[in-house]
N, C-alpha and C positions, 0 to 999 in steps of 0.2 A: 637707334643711335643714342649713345650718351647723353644726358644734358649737360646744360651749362655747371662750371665750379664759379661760384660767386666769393671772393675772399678780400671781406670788408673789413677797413680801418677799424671804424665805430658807425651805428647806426643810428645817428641823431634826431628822435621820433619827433622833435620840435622844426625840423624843416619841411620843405615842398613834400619830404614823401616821394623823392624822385628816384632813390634805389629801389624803395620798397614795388613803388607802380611798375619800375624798370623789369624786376624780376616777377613781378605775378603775373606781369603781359606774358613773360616770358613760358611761365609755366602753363598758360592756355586755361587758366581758372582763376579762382576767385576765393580759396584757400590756403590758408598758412598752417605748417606744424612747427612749430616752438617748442625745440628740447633745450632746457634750461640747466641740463648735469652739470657743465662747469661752475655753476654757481651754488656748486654740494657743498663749500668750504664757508658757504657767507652765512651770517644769520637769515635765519629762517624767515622771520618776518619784513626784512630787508628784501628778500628775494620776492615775497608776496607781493610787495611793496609796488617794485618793481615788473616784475609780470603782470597786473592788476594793469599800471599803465601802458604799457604794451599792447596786452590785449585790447584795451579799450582804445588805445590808435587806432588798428588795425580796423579795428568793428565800426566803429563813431567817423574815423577819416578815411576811410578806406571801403567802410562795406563788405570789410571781409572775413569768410567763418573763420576763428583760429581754435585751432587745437592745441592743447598744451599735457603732454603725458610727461607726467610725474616719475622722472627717471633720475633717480640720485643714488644707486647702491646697484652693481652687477645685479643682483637678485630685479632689481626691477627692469635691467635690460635682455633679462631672461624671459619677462611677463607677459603672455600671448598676445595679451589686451592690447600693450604698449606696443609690439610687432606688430599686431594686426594694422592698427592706427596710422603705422609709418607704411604698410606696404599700398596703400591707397592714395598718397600724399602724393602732390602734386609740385609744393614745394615747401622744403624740408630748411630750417635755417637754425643752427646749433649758436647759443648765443654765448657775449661772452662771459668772464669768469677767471679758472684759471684753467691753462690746457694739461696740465699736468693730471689729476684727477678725472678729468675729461677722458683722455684717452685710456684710462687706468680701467673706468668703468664700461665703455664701450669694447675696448678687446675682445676680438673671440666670442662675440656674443649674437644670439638671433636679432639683436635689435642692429648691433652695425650692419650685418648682412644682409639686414633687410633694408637699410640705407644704402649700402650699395648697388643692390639691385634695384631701386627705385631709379637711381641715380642711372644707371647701366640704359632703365629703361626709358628713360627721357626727362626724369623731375629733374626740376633747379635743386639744385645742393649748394645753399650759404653758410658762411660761417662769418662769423663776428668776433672781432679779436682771438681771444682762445679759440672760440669755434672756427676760424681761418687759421690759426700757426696749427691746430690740431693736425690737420689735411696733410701736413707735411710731414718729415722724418722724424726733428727734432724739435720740442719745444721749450722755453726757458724756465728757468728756477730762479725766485729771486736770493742774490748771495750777498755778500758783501766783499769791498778791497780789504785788501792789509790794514789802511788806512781807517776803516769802518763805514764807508762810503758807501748807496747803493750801487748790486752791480748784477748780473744775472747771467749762469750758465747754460750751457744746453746742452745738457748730460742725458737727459730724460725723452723716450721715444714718444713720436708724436703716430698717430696711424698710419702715416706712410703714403695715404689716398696718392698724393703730390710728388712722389720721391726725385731728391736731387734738386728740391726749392729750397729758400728759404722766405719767412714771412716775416715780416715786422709789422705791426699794425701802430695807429694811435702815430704814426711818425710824422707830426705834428707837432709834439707835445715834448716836453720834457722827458718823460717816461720812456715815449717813445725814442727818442735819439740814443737816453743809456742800454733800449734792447739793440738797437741797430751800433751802437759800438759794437757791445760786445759780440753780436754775431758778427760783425766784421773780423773780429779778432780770435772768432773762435772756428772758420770757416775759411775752407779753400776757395782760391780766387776760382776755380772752375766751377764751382756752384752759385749760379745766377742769385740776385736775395732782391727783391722787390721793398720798396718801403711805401706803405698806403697809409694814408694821411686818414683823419675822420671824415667822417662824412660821403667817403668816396670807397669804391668796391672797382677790384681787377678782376675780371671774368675772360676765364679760358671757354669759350667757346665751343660748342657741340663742332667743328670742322677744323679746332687745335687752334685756330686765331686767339691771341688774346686783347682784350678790350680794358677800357674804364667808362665809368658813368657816376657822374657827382662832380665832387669838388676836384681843379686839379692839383697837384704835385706829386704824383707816380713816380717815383726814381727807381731804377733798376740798375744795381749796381754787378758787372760781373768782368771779369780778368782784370781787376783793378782800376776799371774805370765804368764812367755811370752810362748805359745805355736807353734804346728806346727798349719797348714792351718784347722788338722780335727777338732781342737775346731769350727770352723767357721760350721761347719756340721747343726749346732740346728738352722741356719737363713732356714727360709724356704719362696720365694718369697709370696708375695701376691697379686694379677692379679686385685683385686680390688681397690688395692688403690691407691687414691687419685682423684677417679673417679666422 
């Protein structure tokens, strides 16, 4: 059976630690793999930076082994090594960044397919911002109005994992509200769109339930009005795509 899809706001390593326990219960172990690809566009030492503390949550709060394969260029999601590493995982979390690049490098590659198959086979699959809107069709591009305003499209394919979602993450925030405009306005009302706030992660469920755990404000927005989680019922995964 499938595992769980976990698609989190933000994963704020400064709290309880309640998503992260949430999902490694979930995976029946006591390992993490952290693919960091969306964060191909940041400086390099910002990303160290940042991974560095991550890992050390995980290890220091957590007690838990993490693995981090260095996937930033097709060519490295080509690399046995970095396959091998995912096809063992137990739970798999793509952090965020930006989803554009993300899905650019994962395409068509032995390393997605071996996330999918992991996933097919029962690992938790999270994403984190980018690594949540990834999962889905479409992901945004930051653009500008007429005006010179920020403003962001979603011109650009996301893997598809999700198809017929849409994700907003960080919809807490500032940021977050100018993504969920614009996917309001660039999106048919028949396509459900979730807004997950930081802090907090909507998990579709191994048996098609969908759940949250963390902070609340879940809003699900679909035939022009805001629903509970069951509108989100009609996404149904797709294990082939973007394979």
């Amino acid at each position: 059976m499938p595992g769980p899809i976990a698609l989190i706001g933000q994963n704020d390593i400064d709290t309880l630690a309640l998503l992260d326990r949430d999902l490694l219960a979930r995976s029946g172990g006591n390992e993490v793999l952290i693919l960091p690809t969306a964060t191909v566009e940041w400086p390099r030492s910002t990303v160290t930076e940042l991974l560095a503390e991550r890992v050390g949550f995980y290890q220091d709060k957590l007690g838990t082994k993490v693995t981090v394969p260095q996937v930033f260029s097709r060519e490295d999601a080509h690399d046995p090594g970095h396959v091998q590493a995912v096809e063992t995982a137990g739970y798999i979390f793509l952090s965020g960044g930006r989803p554009r690049p993300l899905a650019e490098i994962l395409r068509g590659t032995p390393l997605w397919r071996a996330i999918l198959s992991r996933w097919e086979a029962g690992a938790v699959l999270a994403g984190e911002s980018a690594g949540a809107v990834v999962l889905t069709d479409r992901v945004p591009d930051p653009a500008r109005t007429d005006e010179g305003g920020p403003w962001y499209t979603y011109d650009s394919p996301g893997l598809g994992l999700l198809p017929g979602l849409g994700v907003v993450p960080h919809s807490d925030t500032g940021k977050g509200q100018l993504m969920l405009t614009a996917m309001l306005a660039a999106t048919s009302v028949d396509v459900p769109i979730v807004a997950v706030p930081e802090n907090t992660a909507v998990i579709r469920e191994p048996d098609g339930r969908w759940t949250t755990v963390g902070a609340p404000g879940v809003v699900v927005f679909h035939q022009g009005a805001h629903h509970s989680l069951d509108a989100l019922a009609v996404v149904e995964p797709d294990p082939k795509a973007g394979i």
